[in-house]
N, C-alpha and C positions, 0 to 999 in steps of 0.2 A: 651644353653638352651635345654629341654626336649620339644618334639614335638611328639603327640603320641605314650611318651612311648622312644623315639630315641633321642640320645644325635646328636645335631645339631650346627649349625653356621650360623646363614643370615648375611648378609651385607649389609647394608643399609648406605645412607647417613645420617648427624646425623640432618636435618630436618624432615626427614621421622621419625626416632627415637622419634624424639618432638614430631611429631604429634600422634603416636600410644600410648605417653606417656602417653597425653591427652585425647583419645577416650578410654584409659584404666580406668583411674581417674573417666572420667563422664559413665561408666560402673558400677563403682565399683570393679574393680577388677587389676590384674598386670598383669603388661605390657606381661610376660609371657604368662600368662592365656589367653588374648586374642588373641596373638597370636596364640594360638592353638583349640581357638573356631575357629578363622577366616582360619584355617589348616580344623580342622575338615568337616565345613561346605562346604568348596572350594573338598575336597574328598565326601559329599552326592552328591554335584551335578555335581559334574564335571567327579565326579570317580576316579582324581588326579591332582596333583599340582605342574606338572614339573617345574614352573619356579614361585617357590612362593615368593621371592624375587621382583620380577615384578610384584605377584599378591599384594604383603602389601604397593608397590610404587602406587599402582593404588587405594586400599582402600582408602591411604590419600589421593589422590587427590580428591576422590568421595567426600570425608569426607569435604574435606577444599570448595568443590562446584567449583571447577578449571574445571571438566568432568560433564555434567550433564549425569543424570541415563537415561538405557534406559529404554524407557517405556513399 
Protein backbone atom coordinates (compact mmCIF):
# COMPACT_ATOMS: atom_id res chain seq x y z
CA UNK A 1 0.00 0.00 0.00
CA UNK A 2 0.92 3.76 -0.57
CA UNK A 3 1.19 5.76 2.66
CA UNK A 4 2.06 9.46 2.07
CA UNK A 5 3.04 9.07 -1.16
CA UNK A 6 5.62 5.78 0.08
CA UNK A 7 5.20 2.30 -1.10
CA UNK A 8 4.83 0.47 2.36
CA UNK A 9 3.94 -2.90 4.14
CA UNK A 10 2.10 -3.14 7.76
CA UNK A 11 1.43 -6.33 9.27
CA UNK A 12 -1.22 -6.81 11.01
CA UNK A 13 -3.20 -9.68 12.44
CA UNK A 14 -5.99 -10.52 10.23
CA UNK A 15 -8.66 -9.44 13.10
CA UNK A 16 -7.18 -6.13 13.12
CA UNK A 17 -7.52 -6.25 9.19
CA UNK A 18 -11.37 -6.89 9.92
CA UNK A 19 -11.77 -4.34 12.00
CA UNK A 20 -10.17 -1.41 9.88
CA UNK A 21 -12.03 -3.10 7.17
CA UNK A 22 -15.15 -2.03 8.92
CA UNK A 23 -14.36 1.46 10.28
CA UNK A 24 -13.27 1.96 6.42
CA UNK A 25 -16.81 0.85 5.12
CA UNK A 26 -18.75 3.10 7.78
CA UNK A 27 -16.22 5.98 6.64
CA UNK A 28 -17.01 5.63 3.32
CA UNK A 29 -13.97 5.21 2.07
CA UNK A 30 -10.90 2.12 1.61
CA UNK A 31 -9.42 0.49 3.69
CA UNK A 32 -6.29 2.12 2.16
CA UNK A 33 -7.47 5.66 2.36
CA UNK A 34 -7.92 5.31 5.95
CA UNK A 35 -5.20 4.11 6.67
CA UNK A 36 -3.42 7.10 5.54
CA UNK A 37 -5.80 9.54 7.05
CA UNK A 38 -5.21 7.67 10.43
CA UNK A 39 -0.99 8.03 9.07
CA UNK A 40 -1.62 11.59 8.27
CA UNK A 41 -3.20 12.63 11.51
CA UNK A 42 -0.89 10.34 14.03
CA UNK A 43 2.21 12.73 11.86
CA UNK A 44 -0.14 16.46 12.83
CA UNK A 45 0.16 15.39 16.26
CA UNK A 46 2.56 13.51 17.02
CA UNK A 47 5.08 14.73 14.40
CA UNK A 48 5.60 10.75 13.73
CA UNK A 49 4.73 7.39 13.61
CA UNK A 50 7.55 5.13 14.42
CA UNK A 51 5.50 2.23 15.33
CA UNK A 52 2.28 2.55 13.28
CA UNK A 53 1.61 -0.81 13.22
CA UNK A 54 0.95 -0.54 17.11
CA UNK A 55 -0.64 2.70 16.46
CA UNK A 56 -3.70 0.96 13.77
CA UNK A 57 -3.60 -2.21 16.64
CA UNK A 58 -4.57 0.36 19.26
CA UNK A 59 -7.30 2.42 16.87
CA UNK A 60 -9.06 -1.00 16.72
CA UNK A 61 -9.21 -1.62 19.97
CA UNK A 62 -10.38 2.08 20.74
CA UNK A 63 -12.74 1.35 18.07
CA UNK A 64 -14.30 -2.03 19.21
CA UNK A 65 -14.44 -0.07 23.05
CA UNK A 66 -11.85 -2.80 24.49
CA UNK A 67 -9.42 0.73 25.75
CA UNK A 68 -11.57 3.51 26.83
CA UNK A 69 -10.43 7.08 25.44
CA UNK A 70 -8.52 9.23 27.49
CA UNK A 71 -10.29 12.00 28.49
Amino acid sequence: MRIAGHSTTVRLEEAFWQVLDEMARREGLSTSRLISVLYEEALERHGAAPNFASLLRTVCLLYRGMIPPEG
